[in-house]
C-alpha positions as a LaTeX table, in Angstrom:
\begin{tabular}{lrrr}
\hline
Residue & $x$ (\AA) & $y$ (\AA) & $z$ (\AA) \\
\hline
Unk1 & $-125.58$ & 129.13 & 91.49 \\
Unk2 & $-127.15$ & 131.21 & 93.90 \\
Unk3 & $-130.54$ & 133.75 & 93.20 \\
Unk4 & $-128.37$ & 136.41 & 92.80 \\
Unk5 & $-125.79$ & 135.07 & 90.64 \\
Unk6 & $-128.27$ & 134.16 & 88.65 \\
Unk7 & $-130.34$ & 137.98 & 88.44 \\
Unk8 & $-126.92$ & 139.27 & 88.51 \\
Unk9 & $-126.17$ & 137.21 & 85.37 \\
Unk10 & $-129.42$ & 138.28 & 83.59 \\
Unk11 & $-128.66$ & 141.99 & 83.80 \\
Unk12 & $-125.27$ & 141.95 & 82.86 \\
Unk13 & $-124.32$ & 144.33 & 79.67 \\
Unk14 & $-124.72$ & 143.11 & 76.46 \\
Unk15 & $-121.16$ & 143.65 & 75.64 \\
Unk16 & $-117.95$ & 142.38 & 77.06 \\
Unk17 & $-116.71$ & 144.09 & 80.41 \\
Unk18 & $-113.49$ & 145.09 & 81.05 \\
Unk19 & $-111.03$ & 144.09 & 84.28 \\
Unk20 & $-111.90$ & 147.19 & 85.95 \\
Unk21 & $-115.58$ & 147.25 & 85.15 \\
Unk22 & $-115.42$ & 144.31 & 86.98 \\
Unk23 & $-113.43$ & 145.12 & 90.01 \\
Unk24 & $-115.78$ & 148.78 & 89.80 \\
Unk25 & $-118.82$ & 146.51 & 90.21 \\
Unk26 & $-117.68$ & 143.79 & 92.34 \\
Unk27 & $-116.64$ & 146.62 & 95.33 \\
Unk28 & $-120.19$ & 148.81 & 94.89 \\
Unk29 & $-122.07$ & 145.68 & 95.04 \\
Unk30 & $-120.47$ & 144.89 & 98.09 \\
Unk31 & $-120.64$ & 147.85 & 99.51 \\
Unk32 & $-124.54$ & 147.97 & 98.96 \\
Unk33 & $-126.52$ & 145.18 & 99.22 \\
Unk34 & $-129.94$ & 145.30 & 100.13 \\
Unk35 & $-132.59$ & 143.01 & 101.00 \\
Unk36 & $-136.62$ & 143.11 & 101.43 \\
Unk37 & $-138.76$ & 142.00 & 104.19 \\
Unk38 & $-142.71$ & 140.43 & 103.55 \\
Unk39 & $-143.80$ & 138.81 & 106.78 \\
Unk40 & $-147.30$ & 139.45 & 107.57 \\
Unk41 & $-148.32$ & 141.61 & 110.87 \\
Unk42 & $-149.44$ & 139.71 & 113.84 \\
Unk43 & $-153.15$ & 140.49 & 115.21 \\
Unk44 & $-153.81$ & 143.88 & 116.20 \\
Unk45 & $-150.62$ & 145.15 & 115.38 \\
Unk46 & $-150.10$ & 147.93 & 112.47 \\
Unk47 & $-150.35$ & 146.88 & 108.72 \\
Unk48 & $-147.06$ & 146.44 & 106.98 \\
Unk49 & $-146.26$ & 146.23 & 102.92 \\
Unk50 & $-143.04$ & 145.00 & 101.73 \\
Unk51 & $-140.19$ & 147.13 & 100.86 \\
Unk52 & $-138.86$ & 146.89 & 97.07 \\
Unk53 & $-134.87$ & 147.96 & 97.51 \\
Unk54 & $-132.86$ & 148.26 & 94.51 \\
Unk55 & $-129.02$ & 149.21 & 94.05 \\
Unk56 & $-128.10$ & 151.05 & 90.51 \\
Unk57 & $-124.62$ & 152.50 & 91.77 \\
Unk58 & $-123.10$ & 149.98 & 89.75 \\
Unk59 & $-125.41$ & 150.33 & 86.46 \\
Unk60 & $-122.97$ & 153.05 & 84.54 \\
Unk61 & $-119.62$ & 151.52 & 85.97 \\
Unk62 & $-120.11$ & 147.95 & 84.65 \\
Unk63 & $-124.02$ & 148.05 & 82.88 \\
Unk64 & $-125.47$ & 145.62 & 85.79 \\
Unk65 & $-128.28$ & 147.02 & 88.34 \\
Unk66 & $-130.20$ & 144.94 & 91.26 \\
Unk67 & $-134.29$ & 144.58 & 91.94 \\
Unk68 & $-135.52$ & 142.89 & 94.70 \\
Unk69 & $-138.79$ & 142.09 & 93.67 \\
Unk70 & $-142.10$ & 141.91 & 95.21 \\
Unk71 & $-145.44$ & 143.85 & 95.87 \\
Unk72 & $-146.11$ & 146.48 & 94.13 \\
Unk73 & $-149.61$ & 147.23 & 94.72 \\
Unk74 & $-150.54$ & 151.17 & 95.03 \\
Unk75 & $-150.30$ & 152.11 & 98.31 \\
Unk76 & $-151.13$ & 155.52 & 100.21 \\
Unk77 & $-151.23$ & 158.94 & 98.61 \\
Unk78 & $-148.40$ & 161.01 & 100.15 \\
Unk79 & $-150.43$ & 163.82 & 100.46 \\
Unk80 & $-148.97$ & 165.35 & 103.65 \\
Unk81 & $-145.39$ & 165.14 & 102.43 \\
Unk82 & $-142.88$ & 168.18 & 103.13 \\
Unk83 & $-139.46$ & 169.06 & 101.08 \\
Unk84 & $-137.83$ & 170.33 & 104.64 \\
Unk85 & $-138.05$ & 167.45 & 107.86 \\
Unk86 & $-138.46$ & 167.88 & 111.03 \\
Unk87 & $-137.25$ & 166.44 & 114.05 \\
Unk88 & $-138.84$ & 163.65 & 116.14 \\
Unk89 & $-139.73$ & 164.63 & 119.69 \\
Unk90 & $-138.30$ & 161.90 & 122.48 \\
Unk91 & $-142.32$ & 160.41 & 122.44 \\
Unk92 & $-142.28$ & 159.81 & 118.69 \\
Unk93 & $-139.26$ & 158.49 & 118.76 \\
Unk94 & $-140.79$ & 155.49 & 121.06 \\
Unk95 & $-143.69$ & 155.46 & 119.96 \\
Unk96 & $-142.79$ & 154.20 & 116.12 \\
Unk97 & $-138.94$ & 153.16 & 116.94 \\
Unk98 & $-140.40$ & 149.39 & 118.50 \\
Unk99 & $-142.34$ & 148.94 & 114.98 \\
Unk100 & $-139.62$ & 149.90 & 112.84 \\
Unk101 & $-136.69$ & 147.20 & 114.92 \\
Unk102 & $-139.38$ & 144.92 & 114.83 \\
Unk103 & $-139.23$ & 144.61 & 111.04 \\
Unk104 & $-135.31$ & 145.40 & 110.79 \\
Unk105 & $-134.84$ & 142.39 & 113.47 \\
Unk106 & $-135.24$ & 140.03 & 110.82 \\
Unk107 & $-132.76$ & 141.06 & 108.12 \\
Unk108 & $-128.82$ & 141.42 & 107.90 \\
Unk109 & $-128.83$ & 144.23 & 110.48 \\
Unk110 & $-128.18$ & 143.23 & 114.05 \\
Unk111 & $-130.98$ & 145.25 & 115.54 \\
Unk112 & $-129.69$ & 144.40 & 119.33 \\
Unk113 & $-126.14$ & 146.67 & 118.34 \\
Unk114 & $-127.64$ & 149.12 & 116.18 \\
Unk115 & $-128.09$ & 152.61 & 117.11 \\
Unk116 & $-130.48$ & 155.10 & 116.06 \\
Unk117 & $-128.77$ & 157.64 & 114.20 \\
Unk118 & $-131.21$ & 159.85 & 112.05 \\
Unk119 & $-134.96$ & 159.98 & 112.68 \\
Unk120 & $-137.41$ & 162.73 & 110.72 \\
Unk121 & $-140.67$ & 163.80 & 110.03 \\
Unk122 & $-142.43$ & 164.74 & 106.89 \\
Unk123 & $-146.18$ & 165.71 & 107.49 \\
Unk124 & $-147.58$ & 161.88 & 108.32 \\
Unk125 & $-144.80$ & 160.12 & 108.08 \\
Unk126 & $-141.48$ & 159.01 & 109.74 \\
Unk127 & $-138.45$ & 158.08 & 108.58 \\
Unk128 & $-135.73$ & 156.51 & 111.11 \\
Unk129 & $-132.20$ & 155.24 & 110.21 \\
Unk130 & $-130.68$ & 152.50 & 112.51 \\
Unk131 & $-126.47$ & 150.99 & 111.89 \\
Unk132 & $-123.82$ & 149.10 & 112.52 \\
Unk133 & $-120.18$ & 150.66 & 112.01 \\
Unk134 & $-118.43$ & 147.17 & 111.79 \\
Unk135 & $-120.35$ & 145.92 & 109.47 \\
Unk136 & $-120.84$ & 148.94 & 108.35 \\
Unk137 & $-125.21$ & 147.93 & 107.80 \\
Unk138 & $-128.24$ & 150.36 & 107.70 \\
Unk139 & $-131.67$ & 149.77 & 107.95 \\
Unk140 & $-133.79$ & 152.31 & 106.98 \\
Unk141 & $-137.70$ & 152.34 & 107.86 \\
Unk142 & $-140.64$ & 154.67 & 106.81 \\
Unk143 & $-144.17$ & 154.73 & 108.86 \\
Unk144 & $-147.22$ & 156.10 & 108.63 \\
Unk145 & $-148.09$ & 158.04 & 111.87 \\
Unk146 & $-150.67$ & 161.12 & 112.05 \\
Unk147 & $-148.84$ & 163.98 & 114.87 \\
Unk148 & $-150.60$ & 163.72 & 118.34 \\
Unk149 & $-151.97$ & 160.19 & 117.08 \\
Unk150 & $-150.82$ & 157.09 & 118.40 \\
Unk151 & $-151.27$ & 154.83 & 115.83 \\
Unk152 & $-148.52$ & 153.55 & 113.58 \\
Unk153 & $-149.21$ & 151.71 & 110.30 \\
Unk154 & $-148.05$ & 151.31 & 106.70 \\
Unk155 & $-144.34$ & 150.36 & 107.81 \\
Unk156 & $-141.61$ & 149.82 & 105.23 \\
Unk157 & $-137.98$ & 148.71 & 105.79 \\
Unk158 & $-134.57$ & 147.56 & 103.95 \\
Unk159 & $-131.40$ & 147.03 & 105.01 \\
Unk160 & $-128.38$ & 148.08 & 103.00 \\
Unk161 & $-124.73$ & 147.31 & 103.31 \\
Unk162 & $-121.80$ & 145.55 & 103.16 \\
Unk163 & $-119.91$ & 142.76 & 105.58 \\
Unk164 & $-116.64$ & 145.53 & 106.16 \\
Unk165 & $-116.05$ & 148.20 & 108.72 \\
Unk166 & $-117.54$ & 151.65 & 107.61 \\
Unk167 & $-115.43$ & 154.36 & 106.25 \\
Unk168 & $-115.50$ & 157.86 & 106.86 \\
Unk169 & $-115.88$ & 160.01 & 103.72 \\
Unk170 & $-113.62$ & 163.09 & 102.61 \\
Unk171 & $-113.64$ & 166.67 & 103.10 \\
Unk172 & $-116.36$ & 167.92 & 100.61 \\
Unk173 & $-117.91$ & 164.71 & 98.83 \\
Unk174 & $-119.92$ & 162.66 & 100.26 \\
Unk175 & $-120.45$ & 158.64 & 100.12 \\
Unk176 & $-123.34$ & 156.74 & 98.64 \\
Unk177 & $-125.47$ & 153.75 & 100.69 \\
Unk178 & $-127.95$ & 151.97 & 99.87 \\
Unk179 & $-131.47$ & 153.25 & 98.05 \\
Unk180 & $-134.63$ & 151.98 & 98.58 \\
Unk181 & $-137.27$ & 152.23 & 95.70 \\
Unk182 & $-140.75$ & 151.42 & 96.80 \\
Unk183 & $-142.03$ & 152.79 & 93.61 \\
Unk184 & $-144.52$ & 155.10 & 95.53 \\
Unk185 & $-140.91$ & 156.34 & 97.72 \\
Unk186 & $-137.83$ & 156.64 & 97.77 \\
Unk187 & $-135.27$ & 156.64 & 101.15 \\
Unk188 & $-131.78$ & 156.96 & 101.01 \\
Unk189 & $-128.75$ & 157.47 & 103.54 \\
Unk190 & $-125.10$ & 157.74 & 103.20 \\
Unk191 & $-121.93$ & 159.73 & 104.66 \\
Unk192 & $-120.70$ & 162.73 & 104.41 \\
Unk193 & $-117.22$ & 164.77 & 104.60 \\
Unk194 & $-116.85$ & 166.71 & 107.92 \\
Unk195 & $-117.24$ & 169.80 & 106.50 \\
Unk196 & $-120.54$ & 169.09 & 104.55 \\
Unk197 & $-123.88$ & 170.33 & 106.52 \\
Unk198 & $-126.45$ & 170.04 & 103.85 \\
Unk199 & $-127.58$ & 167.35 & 101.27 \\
Unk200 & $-129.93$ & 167.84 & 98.54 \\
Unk201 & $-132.22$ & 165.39 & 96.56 \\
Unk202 & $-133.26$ & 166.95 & 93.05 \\
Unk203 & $-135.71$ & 165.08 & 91.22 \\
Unk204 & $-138.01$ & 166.25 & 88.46 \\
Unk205 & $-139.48$ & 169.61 & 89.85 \\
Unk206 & $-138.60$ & 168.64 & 93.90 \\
Unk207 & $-135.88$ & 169.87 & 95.64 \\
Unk208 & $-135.62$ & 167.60 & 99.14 \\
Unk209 & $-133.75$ & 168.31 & 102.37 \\
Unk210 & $-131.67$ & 165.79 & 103.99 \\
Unk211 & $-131.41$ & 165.57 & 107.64 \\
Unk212 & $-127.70$ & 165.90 & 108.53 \\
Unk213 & $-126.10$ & 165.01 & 111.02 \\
Unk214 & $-122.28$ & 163.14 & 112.50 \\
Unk215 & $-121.31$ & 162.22 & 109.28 \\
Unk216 & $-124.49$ & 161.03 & 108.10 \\
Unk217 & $-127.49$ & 161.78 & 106.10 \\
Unk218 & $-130.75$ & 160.13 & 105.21 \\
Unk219 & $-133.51$ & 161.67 & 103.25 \\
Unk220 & $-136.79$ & 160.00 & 101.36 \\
Unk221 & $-139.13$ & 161.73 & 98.84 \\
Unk222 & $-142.44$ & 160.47 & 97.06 \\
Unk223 & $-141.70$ & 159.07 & 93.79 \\
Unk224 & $-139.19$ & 156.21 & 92.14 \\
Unk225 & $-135.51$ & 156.70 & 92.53 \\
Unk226 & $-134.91$ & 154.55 & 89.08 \\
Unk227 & $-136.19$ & 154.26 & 85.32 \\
Unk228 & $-135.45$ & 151.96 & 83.34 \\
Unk229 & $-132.24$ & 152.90 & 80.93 \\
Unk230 & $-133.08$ & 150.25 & 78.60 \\
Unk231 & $-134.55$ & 146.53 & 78.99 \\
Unk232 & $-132.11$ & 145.40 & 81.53 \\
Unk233 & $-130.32$ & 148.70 & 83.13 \\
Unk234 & $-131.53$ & 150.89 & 85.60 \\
Unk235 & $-130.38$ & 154.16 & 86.15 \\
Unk236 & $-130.88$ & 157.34 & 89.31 \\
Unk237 & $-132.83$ & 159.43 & 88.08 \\
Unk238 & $-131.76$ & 161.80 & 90.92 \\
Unk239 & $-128.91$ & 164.20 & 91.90 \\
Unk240 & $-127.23$ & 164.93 & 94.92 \\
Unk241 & $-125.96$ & 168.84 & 95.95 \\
Unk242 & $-123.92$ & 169.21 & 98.95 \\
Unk243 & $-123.49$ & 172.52 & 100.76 \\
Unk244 & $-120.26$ & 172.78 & 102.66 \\
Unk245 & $-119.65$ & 174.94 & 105.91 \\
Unk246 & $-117.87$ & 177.68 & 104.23 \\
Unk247 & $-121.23$ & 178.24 & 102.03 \\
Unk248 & $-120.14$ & 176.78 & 99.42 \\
Unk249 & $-122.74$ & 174.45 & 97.00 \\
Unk250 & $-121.76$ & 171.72 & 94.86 \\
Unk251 & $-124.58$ & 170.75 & 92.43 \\
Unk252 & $-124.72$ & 167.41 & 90.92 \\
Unk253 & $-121.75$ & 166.03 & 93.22 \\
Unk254 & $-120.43$ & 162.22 & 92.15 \\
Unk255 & $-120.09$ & 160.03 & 95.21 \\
Unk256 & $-117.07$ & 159.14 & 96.35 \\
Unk257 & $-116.01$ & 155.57 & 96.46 \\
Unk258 & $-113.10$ & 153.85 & 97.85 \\
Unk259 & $-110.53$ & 152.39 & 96.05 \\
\hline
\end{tabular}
């Protein structure tokens, strides 16, 4: 049995599942998998801390959620944080892109085909999103970097996924990937119909502003994307609004998910 048969096997619901809880879980968990990365920095290069990523699409479908775990030592007061991003000039962009590949080199992404697809600022700190369509992979990253300053430290990274093509998602909803918790962060991504131009994270009293853009979002805000529902479920304790072209806002949307 591999390690995560086995943690897949402890979290399981207490009661009996039915066929389609079953095939509900078996396609999210495929669709998201994510993995974490501890390897420590070579000399002189920026500090890194290991990424915790956990997947709870599947908790309320079939009672069964995912931790990766691993280090989760305080880390650095997000002080400088900012609901709205803003874009990365052409500089920042290669100044932090090499540190986060470097990391996302090493997991299920293949770094050498994947394209940068969403980078963004929030006071210090970056977020970039790099994929592959087929597999349809992302690896998100989130670095510490001062505007003007050329140092980058404090680098974080997952990769989320799943081994088919990706999928495009319909006309007003939008599609789910994978969501890292680092208990001190959150980062998400996912797709979105054509006609959506705006994603919203609510959480407790913050409101957060994706960046948007082809299809895709990605957005991160500073505090856990779980709680614990009970000893051995997790559950989002986050919603997603979309605002569509026409003006139109749909709070609390549901995530569409193939069939």
């Amino acid at each position: 049995m591999s390690d995560l048969d086995a943690t897949l096997r402890t979290l399981d619901a207490a009661g009996p599942l039915t066929a389609e809880d079953h095939e509900r879980a078996a396609a999210t968990l495929d669709r998201i998998v994510a993995t974490s990365f501890d390897r420590p920095a070579p000399a002189r290069r920026p500090r890194r801390r290991l990424l915790v990523a956990a997947v709870a699409a599947v908790a309320a479908a079939a009672g069964a959620a995912i931790i990766l775990p691993g280090n989760l030592g305080a880390g650095r007061a997000y002080a400088s944080w900012t609901p709205v991003p803003t874009a990365l000039t052409d500089a920042e962009i290669d100044l932090v892109g090499p540190e986060c590949r470097d990391g996302l080199k090493d997991g299920s992404l293949d770094i050498e085909r994947a394209k940068l697809v969403l980078a963004e600022r929030r006071g210090e700190y970056v977020a970039m999103l790099y994929r592959t369509d087929d597999p349809d992979v992302s690896g998100s990253c989130l670095a510490h970097n001062v505007p003007g300053d050329d140092d980058v430290d404090d680098v974080k990274w997952g990769v989320g996924g799943s081994s088919g093509p990706s999928q495009i998602a319909p006309a007003g909803q939008y599609m789910e990937g994978a969501i890292a918790d680092f208990k001190e962060a959150s980062i998400t991504d996912g797709a979105v119909g054509p006609d959506v131009t705006g994603v919203t994270i609510r959480t407790g009293d913050l409101a957060v502003q994706a960046t948007v853009r082809n299809g895709r979002y990605v957005v991160w805000w500073p505090c856990p994307a779980f709680e614990w529902a009970d000893k051995t479920h997790l559950r989002e304790i986050f919603t997603v609004d979309l605002t569509l072209r026409d003006g139109t806002i749909i709070p609390a949307a549901k995530p569409w998910r193939p069939r």
